[in-house]
Structure formats: structure tokens, C-alpha cells
C-alpha positions as CSV (number, residue, x, y, z in Angstrom):
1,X,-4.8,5.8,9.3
2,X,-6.5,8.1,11.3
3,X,-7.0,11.5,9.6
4,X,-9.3,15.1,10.1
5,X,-9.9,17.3,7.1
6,X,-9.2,20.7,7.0
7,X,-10.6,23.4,5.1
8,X,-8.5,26.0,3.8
9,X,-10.1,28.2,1.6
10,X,-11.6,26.0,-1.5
11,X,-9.2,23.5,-0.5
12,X,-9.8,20.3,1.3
13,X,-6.9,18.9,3.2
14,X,-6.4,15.4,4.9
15,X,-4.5,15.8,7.7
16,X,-3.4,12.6,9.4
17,X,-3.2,12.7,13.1
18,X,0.3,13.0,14.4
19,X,-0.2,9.1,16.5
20,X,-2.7,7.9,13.7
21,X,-0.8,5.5,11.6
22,X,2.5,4.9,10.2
23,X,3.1,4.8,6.2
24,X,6.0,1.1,6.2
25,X,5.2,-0.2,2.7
26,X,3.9,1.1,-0.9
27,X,-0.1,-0.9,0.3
28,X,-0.1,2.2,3.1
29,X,0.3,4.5,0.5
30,X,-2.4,3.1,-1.9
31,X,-5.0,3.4,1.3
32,X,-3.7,7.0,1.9
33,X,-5.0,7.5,-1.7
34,X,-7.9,5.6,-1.4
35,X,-8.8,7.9,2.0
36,X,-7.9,10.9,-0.4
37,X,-10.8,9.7,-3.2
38,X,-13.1,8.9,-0.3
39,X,-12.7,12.4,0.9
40,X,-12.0,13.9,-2.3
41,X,-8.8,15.8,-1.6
42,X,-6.0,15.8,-3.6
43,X,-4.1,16.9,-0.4
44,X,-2.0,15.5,2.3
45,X,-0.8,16.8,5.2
46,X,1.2,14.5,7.5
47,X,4.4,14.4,10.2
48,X,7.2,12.7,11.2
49,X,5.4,10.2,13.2
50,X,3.3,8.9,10.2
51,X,6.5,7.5,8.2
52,X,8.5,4.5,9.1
53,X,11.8,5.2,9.8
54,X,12.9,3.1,6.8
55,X,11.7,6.4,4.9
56,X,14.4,8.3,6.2
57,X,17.0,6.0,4.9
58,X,16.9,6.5,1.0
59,X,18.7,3.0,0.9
60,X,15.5,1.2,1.6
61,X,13.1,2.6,-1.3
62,X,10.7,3.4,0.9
63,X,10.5,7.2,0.3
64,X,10.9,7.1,-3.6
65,X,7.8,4.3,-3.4
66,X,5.8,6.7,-1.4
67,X,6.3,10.2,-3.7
68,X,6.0,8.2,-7.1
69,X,2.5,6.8,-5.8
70,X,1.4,9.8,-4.8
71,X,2.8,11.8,-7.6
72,X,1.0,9.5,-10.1
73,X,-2.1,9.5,-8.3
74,X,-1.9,13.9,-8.3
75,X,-1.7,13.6,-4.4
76,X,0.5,16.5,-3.0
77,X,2.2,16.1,0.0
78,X,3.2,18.7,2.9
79,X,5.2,17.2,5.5
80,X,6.2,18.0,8.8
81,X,9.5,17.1,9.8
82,X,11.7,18.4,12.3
83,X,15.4,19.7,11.1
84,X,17.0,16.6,13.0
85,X,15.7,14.0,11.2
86,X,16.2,16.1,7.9
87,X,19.8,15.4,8.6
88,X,22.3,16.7,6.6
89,X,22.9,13.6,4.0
90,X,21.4,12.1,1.2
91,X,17.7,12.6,3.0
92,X,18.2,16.5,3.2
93,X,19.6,16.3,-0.5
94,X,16.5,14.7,-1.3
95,X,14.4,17.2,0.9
96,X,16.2,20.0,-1.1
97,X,15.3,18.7,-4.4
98,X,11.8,18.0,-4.0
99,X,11.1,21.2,-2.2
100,X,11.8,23.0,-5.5
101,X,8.6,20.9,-6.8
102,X,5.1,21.7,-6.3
103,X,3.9,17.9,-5.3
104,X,5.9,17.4,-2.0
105,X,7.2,19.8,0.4
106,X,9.0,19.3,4.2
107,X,8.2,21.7,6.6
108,X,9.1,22.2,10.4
109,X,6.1,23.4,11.2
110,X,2.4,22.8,10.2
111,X,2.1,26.8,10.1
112,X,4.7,26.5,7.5
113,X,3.2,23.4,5.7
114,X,-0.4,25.1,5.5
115,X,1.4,28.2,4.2
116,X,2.0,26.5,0.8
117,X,-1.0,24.5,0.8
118,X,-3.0,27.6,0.8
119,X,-0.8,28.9,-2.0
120,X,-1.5,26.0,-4.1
């Protein structure tokens, strides 16, 4: 995964690039955390591009697998995903619940994502 870090504040954010990899199985997710304790962030930023399209389809697992890793690991999550592929069935239900939550959040913009970051 191909990844900057961002400085907001006291916070450190890992921002993986928009063409820099592509989370397909719970192992991508482990070395996301691994890049986080390398860099020592507790803070992802990532979009659309970086997750499988099997993440969109709740059917799959793919999406539960990648928020209970990073939820046990105290990794929060900002992404950026554009209203389209939120949809309007059981992925936007999903986007709906979690955005209630403090550990993963959908934005459609990264203004928007590194609004709540800062407020964390």
C-alpha cells in the first residue's frame, strides 16, 4: 500500500494514495495495521479506489472483516466514497450505522473526512 502521512494538529494520519493499493482480503488489512504501528498512527484515511469491490457487497464479508480488524486493533477509519457507490441498499444502511460511531466514518469528500479526524 502506498501511503503519505498527514499532520493534523497532534494527530498523525495515514493517508493511502488514491492508485496505491487495494484492501481484497482480511491479510491487506493486517499490513494496513502493521503500516499504522510503523508510523504510529492510530488513523486511516483512505478512498474508494483502495477497497475491492467485494467491499461494497455486504454478501461477501469483506467489509465486516475489514472494520472488526481495525476496530480491534483501535484503528479509525475515514473514508472517501462517492454517493454512487454508497447506493441506497444494505451498503448505505451499513454506512448509516457506522457513521453514528466514532471508529469509521464515509465521507464524499476528503475535506469532509479530515473535518472529523481533526475533531477526534
Amino acid at each position: 500500500m502506498e501511503y503519505n502521512i498527514i499532520e493534523l494538529g497532534n494527530k498523525r494520519i495515514l493517508e493511502c494514495l488514491p492508485d496505491g493499493g487495494i484492501i481484497s482480503c482480511e491479510n491487506d488489512t493486517l499490513d494496513l495495521v502493521g503500516l499504522c504501528g510503523g508510523e504510529q498512527t492510530e488513523i486511516v484515511l483512505l478512498y474508494h479506489t483502495n477497497l475491492h469491490p467485494d467491499f461494497y457487497d455486504l454478501k461477501t464479508g469483506l467489509a465486516g472483516k475489514v472494520m472488526l480488524k481495525l476496530t480491534n486493533y483501535q484503528i479509525r477509519l475515514a473514508a472517501v466514497i462517492p454517493a454512487k457507490l454508497v447506493g441506497t441498499g444494505r451498503f448505505y444502511e451499513m454506512v448509516i450505522e457506522t457513521n453514528r460511531r466514532n471508529d469509521f466514518r464515509v465521507y464524499s469528500t476528503r475535506d469532509e473526512a479530515l473535518q472529523w479526524i481533526g475533531k477526534l
